[in-house]
C-alpha positions, 0 to 999 in steps of 0.5 A: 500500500502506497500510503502511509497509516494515520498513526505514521503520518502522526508519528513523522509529524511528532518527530520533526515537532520534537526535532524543532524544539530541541534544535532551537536552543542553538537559535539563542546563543551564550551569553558571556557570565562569570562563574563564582564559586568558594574555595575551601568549603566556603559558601557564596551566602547573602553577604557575598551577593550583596559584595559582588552586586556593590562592587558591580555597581561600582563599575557602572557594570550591570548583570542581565541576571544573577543565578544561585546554583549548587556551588556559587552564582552565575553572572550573566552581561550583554557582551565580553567587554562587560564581562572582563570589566566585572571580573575584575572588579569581583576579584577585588572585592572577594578577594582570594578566597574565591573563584571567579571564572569566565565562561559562556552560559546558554541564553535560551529560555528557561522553559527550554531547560526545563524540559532538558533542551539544552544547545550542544556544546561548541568545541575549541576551534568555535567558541575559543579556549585553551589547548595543552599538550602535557608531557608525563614523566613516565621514568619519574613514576618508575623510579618512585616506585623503586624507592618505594621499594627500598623503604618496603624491603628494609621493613621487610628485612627487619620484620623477619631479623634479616640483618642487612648492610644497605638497601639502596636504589641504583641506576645504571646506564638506562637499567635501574633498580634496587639492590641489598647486601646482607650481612650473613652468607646463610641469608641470601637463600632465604631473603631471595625467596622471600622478596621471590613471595612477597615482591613478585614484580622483581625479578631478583638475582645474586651479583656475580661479584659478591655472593652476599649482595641481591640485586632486583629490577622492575619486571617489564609488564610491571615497568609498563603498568606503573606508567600506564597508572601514572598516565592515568592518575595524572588524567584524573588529577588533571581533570579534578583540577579543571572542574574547579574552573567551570568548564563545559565539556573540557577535554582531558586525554590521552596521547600515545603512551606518555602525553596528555590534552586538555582543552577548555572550550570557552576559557577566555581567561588562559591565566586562570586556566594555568593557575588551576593546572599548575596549583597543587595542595598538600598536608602537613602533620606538625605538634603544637607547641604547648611548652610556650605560651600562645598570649605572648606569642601573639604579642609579637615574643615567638619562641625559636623553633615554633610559629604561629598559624591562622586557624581556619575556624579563626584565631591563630594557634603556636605550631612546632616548625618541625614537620614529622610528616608532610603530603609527599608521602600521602597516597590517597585521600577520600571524603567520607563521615565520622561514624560516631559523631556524623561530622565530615572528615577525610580519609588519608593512607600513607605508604609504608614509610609514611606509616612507619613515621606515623606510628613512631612519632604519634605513640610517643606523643599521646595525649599531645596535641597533632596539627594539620596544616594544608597548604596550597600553592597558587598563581594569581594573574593580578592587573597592575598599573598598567592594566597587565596582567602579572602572575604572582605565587601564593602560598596559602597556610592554615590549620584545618584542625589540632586534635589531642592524640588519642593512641597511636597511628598508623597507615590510614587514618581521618581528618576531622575539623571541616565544617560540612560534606562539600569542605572535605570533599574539596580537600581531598580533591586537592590532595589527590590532585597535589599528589601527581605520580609524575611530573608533567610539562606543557610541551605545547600551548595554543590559544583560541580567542573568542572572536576567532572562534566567532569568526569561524562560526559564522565562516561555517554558518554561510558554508552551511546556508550557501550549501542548503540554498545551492541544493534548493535551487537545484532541487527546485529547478530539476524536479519541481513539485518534488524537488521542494518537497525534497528541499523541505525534508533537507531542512528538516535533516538539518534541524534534526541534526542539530536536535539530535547533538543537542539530546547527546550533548555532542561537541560541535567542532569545525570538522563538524560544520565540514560534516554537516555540510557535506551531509546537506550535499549527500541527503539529497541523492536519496531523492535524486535517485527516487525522482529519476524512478518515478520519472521513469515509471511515469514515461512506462505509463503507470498511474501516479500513484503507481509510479511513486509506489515504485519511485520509492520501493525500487530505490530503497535498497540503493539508498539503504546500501550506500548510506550503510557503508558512509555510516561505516566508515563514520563510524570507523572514523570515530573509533579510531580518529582523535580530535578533528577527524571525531568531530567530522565523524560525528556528524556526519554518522548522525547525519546519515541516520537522519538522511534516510529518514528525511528523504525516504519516509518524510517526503515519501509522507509529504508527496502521499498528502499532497498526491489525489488518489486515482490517475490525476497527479498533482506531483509536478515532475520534469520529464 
């Protein structure tokens, strides 16, 4: 039967209605905001809105609107030059205790949002941002791990009387691991099975110079798993960071074996984004000095050897210098709650040499009291005299909390003193992300400004509409009656395109303009092949409706087989291409699903609406 049921004209006409809504959230645009968040388990309450709206009044600046959210305020203005002039002024105002991010929000209505329509995301190369490449210092991860080693042979060693002379990590040429004498001929066989046991990931044998020194090299899957991890938990480190800054759909990947990219589409502020990459934060265990007394000490009489700190609940308390254990040797740190008293805390692990000193130094001192100093170090861009932007390091010191030692410590233990969920949370973010497990460094930088980025939207929205209105006019010109309706049915491709990498929350890149466009120039083969048959059926003498029956049945199969091969190779494309080329292949695998739905069951729809049933046609067609 020719014509489609009621029910699927129904449900065609649904699916372009939903396709139109959810693509025109991509009609209105961002607008330039700032994005204010605190720092630390600080909130943005009623007292900072009021600082930020002053200080905007105070340089003539007016927001378009101010939005609370789960993490701080939104600030949205009119256009860049407001948005730079406020940020600013904010700055100021706040001080350092807060983040104030440039970013570009969606200006779309809320009812939109509300019902989950939301415009795609825009990658670099159109709405400007910053790229990195990251080199990872994969020899770094290895040699930490061998001196992490040393520190488990020699306890090890020692937990089971196994006297030894040294055991030291040594380096070779390229060749690199760690060796150990022992003191006792009669311990050689004895020390080899039991590193053989216990360290697996060494493959250890007796030196052929001196029968009582062992010498154990990193096994080559294991070499290659510690810089698989340190790659991988630089990535997570990495991206922890870059939350911080507010980013819609940043990008952090890998490259080969030991890179990695980030990109932040929508960054104007590059300074900002090198001070969230290169921050660190770390901890440090220190006893509080309870020999002297805290009054004089404020006064200005601070005894040698000890110093005061801020306490971050406020006040000052009177610290020991001496470190006995600082974040280098924290391995991990996760929120969580006291299980007693319900409060926020943190969960920190040691390694094994961390633990060790841990448990010497709080077993000594019970009954003392411990405090944990965080410290972060941060670059700062501030604008001098001349209105430059000049970076500045800044080293932020405070205690979190001084708590009385109850029993001695050891590997992994808690935090307490944050005053909710979204404070420990945060630091143990920093901590992790203070603790890389290999250095990196920024091998390259590019910066897309975002009237470059503008520039090349527009670039792609006149190829896309020079593109659609050639088609048309083609279409238009050979075809008549069906070549409108073909025309129709592209312009419906073309917004569910936009719909559906809408729904997807897909990235468009300038490849994917490319991808759209030439999407837009392959859509409309599916007609030109149905036309030519529908004249051709028309020149044998067969009814309209006939011949649009045939029109369509005999080049379906045609069209279903080229568009699965392009699809495939879309797809093939997206696997195993990177950046640009995912880009193109995204849209364009989307577009080749909406192709065959646009030119086969769309305009076979619209040419059955329009087409009186019996002989008499109302489907023009150049013969």
């Amino acid at each position: 039967m020719n014509r489609y049921p009621w029910w699927a004209n129904l449900l065609i006409a649904l699916v372009l209605a939903v396709g139109a809504l959810y693509a025109l959230p991509n009609w209105y645009g961002t607008d330039p905001a700032l994005q204010i968040s605190g720092q630390r388990g600080r909130a943005v309450d009623a007292v900072t809105t009021e600082k930020i709206t002053a200080a905007l009044k105070g340089v003539g600046v007016s927001a378009k609107s101010l939005t609370p959210s789960a993490d701080g305020v939104t600030l949205r203005f009119v256009d860049t030059d407001q948005q730079l002039k406020a940020q600013d002024a904010v700055r100021d105002a706040l001080g350092q205790d807060y983040t104030v991010a440039l970013n570009l929000v969606p200006a779309a209505p809320p009812w939109l949002s509300g019902i989950g329509a939301q415009p795609m995301f825009l990658g670099l190369d159109l709405r400007g941002g910053v790229h990195f490449l990251m080199e990872v210092d994969t020899a770094s991860a290895v040699r930490a791990a061998e001196e992490r080693l040393v520190d488990d042979l020699r306890q090890l060693l020692r937990e089971e009387k196994l006297r030894y002379e040294w055991v030291r990590r040594v380096a070779e040429g390229e060749t690199s691991g760690v060796e150990l004498r022992l003191r006792a001929v009669a311990d050689v066989a004895k020390a080899q099975a039991l590193i053989a046991r216990t360290h697996p990931q060494l493959v250890v044998d007796t030196a052929a110079d001196d029968g009582q020194r062992l010498i154990g090299r990193l096994g080559d899957p294991y070499r290659i798993e510690v810089r698989r991890l340190a790659l991988q938990q630089n990535i997570t480190t990495l991206r922890n960071r870059v939350n911080e800054l507010g980013v819609a759909e940043p990008i952090v990947q890998q490259q080969g074996d030991s890179r990695i990219i980030v990109q932040l589409p929508g960054v104007q502020d590059t300074a900002r984004a090198k001070e969230v990459l290169g921050a660190t934060a770390t901890l440090e265990f220190k006893l509080v000095d309870e020999e002297h007394d805290l009054s004089a000490a404020l006064a200005g009489r601070v005894p040698p050897g000890s110093r005061l700190y801020p306490l971050r609940a406020g006040g000052q308390i009177l610290i020991k210098d001496r470190a006995i254990l600082t974040g280098e040797y924290i391995t991990d740190a996760a929120s969580g709650f006291d299980q007693q008293s319900g409060g926020a805390v943190v969960h920190v692990s040691l390694d094994s040499r961390g633990a060790g000193i841990f448990e010497r130094v709080t077993g000594e001192n019970v009954g003392r009291r411990l405090a944990v100093v965080f410290i972060e170090n941060t670059t700062d861009s501030v604008r001098g005299a001349d209105g430059k932007l000049e970076r500045r390091s800044r080293r932020t010191e405070e205690v979190i909390t001084a708590p009385v030692i109850q029993d001695r410590l050891g590997r992994r233990f808690q935090i307490t003193g944050m005053d909710n969920a979204r404070e420990a949370r945060d630091l143990a973010l920093l901590l992790r992300a203070g603790s890389l497990a290999a250095p990196l460094a920024i091998v390259e930088e590019r910066t897309i400004g975002p009237s470059l980025g503008k520039e090349n939207i527009e670039k792609g929205e006149r190829a896309v509409l020079a593109a659609l209105l050639l088609v048309v006019l083609f279409m238009a010109i050979r075809y008549r009656t069906l070549g409108m309706i073909a025309n129709l049915a592209l312009v419906g491709n073309l917004l569910l395109i936009l719909a559906v990498m809408s729904l997807l929350q897909a990235t468009l890149t300038l490849p994917g303009i490319a991808g759209i466009v030439l999407t837009l120039g392959m859509a409309v083969d599916a007609n030109v092949l149905i036309n030519e048959r529908i004249r051709e059926e028309r020149r044998n003498g067969n009814s309209p409706q006939a011949s649009i029956a045939a029109g369509y049945e005999r080049a379906f199969g045609t069209i279903l087989d080229a568009n699965v091969t392009t699809l495939l190779a879309g797809l093939l494309l997206f696997i195993f291409g990177s950046g640009p080329v995912k880009g193109f292949a995204v849209t364009l695998s989307i577009g080749i699903v909406t192709t065959v739905f646009t030119a086969v069951f769309v305009t076979r729809a619209m040419v059955n609406l329009i087409q009186p049933r019996g002989r008499r046609t109302a489907v023009a067609v150049r013969g």
